[in-house]
DRENDO-1510 file (C-alpha; in Angstrom, 1 decimal, always signed):
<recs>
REC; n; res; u; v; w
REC; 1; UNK; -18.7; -6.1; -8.3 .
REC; 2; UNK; -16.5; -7.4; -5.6 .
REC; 3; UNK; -13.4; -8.3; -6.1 .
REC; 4; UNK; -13.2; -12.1; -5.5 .
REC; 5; UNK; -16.4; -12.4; -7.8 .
REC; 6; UNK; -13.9; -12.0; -10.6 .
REC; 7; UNK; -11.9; -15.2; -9.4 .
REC; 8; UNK; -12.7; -18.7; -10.5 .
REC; 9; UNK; -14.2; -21.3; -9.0 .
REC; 10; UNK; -13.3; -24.6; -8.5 .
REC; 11; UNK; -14.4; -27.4; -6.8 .
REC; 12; UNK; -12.1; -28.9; -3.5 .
REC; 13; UNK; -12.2; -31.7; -1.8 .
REC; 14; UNK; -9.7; -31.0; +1.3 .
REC; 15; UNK; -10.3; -34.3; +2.8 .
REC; 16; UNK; -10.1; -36.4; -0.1 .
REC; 17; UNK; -14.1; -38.3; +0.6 .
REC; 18; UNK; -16.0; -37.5; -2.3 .
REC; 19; UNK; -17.3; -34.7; -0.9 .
REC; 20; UNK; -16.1; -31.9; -2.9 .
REC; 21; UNK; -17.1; -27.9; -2.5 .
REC; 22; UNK; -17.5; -24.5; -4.9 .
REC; 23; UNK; -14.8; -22.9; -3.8 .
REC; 24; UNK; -13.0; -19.6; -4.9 .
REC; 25; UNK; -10.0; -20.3; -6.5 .
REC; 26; UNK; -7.9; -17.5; -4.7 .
REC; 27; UNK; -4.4; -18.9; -5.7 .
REC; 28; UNK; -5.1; -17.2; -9.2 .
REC; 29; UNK; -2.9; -14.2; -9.7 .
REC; 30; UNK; -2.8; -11.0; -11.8 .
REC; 31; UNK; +0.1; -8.7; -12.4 .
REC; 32; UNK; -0.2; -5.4; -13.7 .
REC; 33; UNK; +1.8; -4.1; -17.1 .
REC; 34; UNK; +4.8; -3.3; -16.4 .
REC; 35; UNK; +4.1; +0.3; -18.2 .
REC; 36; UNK; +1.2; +1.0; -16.8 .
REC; 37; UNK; +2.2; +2.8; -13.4 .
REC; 38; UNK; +4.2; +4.9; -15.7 .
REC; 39; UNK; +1.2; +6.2; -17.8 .
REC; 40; UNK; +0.8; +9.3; -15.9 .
REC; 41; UNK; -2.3; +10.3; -18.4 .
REC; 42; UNK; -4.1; +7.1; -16.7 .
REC; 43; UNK; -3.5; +8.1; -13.4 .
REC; 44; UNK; -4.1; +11.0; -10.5 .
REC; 45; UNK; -2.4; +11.6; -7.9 .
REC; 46; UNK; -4.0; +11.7; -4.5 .
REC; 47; UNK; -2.9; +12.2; -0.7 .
REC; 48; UNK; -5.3; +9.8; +1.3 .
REC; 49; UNK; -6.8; +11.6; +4.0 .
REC; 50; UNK; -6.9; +10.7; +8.2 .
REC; 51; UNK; -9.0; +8.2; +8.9 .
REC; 52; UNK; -9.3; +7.0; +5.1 .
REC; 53; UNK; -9.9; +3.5; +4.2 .
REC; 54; UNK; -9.3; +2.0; +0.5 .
REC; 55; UNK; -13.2; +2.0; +0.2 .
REC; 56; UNK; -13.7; +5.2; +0.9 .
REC; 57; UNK; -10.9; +6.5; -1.6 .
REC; 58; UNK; -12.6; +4.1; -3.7 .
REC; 59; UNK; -16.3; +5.7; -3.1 .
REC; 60; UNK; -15.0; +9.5; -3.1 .
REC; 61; UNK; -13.3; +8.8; -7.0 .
REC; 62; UNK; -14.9; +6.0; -8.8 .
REC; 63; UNK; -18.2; +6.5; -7.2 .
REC; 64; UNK; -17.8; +3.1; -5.4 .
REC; 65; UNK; -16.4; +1.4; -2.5 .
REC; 66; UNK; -16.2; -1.8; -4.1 .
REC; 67; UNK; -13.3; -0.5; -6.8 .
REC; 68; UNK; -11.2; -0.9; -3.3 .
REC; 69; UNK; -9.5; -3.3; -5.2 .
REC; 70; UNK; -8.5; -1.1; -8.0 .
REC; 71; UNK; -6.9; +1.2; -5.4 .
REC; 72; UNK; -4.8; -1.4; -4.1 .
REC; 73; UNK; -4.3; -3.6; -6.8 .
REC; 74; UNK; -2.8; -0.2; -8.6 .
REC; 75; UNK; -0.6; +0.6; -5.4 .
REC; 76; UNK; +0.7; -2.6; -4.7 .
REC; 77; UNK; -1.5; -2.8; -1.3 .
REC; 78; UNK; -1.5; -7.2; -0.3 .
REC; 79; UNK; -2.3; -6.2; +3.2 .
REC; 80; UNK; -4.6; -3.1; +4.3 .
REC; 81; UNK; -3.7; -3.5; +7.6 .
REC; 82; UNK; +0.6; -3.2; +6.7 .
REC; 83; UNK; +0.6; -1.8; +3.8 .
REC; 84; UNK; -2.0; +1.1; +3.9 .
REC; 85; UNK; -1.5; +4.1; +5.9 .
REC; 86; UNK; -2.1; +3.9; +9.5 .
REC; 87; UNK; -4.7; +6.4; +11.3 .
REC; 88; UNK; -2.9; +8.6; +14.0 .
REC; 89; UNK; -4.8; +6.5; +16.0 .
REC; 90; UNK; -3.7; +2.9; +14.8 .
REC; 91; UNK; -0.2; +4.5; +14.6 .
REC; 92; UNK; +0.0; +4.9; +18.5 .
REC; 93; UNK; -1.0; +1.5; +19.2 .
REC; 94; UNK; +0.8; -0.1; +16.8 .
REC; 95; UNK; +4.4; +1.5; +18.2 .
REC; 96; UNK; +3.1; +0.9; +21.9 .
REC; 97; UNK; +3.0; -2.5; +21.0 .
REC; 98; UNK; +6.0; -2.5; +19.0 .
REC; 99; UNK; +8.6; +0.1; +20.6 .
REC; 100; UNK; +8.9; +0.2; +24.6 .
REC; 101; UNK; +8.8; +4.4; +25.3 .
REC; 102; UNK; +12.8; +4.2; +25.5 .
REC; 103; UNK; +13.2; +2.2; +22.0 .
REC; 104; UNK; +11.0; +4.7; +20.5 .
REC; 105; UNK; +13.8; +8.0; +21.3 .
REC; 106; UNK; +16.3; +5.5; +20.5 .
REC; 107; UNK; +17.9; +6.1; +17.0 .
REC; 108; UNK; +16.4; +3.8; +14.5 .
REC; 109; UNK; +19.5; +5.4; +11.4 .
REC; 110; UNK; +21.6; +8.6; +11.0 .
REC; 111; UNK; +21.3; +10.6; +8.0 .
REC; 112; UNK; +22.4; +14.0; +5.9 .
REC; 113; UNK; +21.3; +16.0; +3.1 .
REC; 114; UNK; +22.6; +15.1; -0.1 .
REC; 115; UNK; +25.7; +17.2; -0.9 .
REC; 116; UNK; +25.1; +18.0; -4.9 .
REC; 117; UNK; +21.8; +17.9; -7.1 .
REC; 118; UNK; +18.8; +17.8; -4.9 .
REC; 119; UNK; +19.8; +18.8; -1.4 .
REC; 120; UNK; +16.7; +18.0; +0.1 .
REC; 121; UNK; +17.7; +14.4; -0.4 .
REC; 122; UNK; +18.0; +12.6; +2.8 .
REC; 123; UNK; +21.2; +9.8; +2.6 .
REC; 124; UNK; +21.0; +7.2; +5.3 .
REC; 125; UNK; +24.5; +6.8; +6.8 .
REC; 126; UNK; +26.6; +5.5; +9.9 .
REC; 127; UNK; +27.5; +7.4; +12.2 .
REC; 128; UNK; +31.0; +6.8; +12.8 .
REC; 129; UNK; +31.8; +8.2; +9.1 .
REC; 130; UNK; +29.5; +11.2; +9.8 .
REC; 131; UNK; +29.8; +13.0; +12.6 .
REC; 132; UNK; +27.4; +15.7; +12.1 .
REC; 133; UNK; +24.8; +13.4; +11.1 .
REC; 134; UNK; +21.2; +13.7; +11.7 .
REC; 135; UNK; +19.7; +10.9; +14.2 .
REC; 136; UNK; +16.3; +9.5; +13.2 .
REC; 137; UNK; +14.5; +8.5; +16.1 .
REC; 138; UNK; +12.6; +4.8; +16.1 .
REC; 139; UNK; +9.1; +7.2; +16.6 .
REC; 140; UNK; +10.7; +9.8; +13.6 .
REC; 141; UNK; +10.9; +6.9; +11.6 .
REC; 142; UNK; +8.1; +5.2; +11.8 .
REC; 143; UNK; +5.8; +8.4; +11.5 .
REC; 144; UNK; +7.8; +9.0; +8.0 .
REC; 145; UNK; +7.3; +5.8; +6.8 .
REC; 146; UNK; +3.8; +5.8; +7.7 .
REC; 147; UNK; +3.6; +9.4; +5.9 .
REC; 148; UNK; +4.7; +8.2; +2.6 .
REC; 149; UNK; +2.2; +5.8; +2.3 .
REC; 150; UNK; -0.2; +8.8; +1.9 .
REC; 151; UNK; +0.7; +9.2; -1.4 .
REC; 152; UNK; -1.1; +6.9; -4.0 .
REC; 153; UNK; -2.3; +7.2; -7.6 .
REC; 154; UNK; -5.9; +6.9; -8.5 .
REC; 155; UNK; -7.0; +5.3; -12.0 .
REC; 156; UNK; -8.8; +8.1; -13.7 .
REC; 157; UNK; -12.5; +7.1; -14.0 .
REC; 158; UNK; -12.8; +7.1; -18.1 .
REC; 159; UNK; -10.2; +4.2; -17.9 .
REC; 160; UNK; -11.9; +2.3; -14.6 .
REC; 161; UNK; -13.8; -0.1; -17.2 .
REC; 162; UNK; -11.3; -1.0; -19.7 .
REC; 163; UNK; -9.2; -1.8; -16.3 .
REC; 164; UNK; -11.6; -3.8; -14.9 .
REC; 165; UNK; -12.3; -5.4; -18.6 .
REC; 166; UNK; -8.9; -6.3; -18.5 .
REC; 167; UNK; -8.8; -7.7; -15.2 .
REC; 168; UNK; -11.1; -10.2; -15.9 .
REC; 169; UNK; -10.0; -11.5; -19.3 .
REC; 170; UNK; -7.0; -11.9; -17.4 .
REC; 171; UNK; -8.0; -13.6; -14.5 .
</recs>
């Protein structure tokens, strides 16, 4: 079932003559529980793929694509086209139209390895203090940023209808 089936209706009258439609009710919100990201037994992890839409995550692991919702819904996704990792493809146009070709190999931030616990922590610093600092491109950062939104969790399919149970009690 899609989505906005789940929402209520109501009926509007935007210009106020009596002539009042069915309408969707779209201002209705629903906010997860606040534990549930952190029940790793609910969820899988899962690197989304090149060219990989929320409905095709959605088909490939609850069997289908209209559990798109679920996907974002459980990774805070508003917007697919922000939000949702950017094809290699849609990542060169959107920095063409963002970044002229000398603001992308300008720096963007400076940063260097964390000095004690996990040294493979990156710490964003200025470059004054730092001298040996690393410089992140515009392009380097973007690409990264764009990279960790590969990385999503996946409701595991035994607890797909108790979710969407829940969703709509709650809705």
């Amino acid at each position: 079932m899609s989505y906005f089936n789940y929402f209520p209706k109501t009926m509007y009258d935007p210009a106020g003559d009596g002539s009042a439609k069915m309408v969707t009710d779209i201002m209705k919100r629903v906010r997860l529980r606040a534990n549930m990201k952190k029940e790793i037994v609910m969820m899988d992890p899962y690197d989304v793929k090149e060219n990989e839409t929320p409905e095709i995550v959605a088909d490939k692991h609850h069997g289908s694509p209209y559990y798109h919702w679920v996907v974002m819904l459980l990774n805070g996704i508003s917007d697919v086209n922000h939000d949702w990792v950017k094809s290699t493809r849609q990542l060169q146009k959107y920095l063409t139209n963002k970044y002229t070709e000398t603001q992308l190999n300008e720096p963007h931030h400076y940063e260097i390895s964390q000095t004690s616990g996990d040294t493979t922590i990156k710490i964003e610093v200025e470059n004054t203090t730092y001298p040996s600092a690393l410089i992140i491109t515009n392009y380097e950062y973007e690409v990264a940023l764009n990279d960790s939104k590969r990385e999503i969790d996946l409701l595991r399919n035994e607890f797909l209808s108790f979710f969407v149970d829940e969703f709509q009690s709650s809705i």
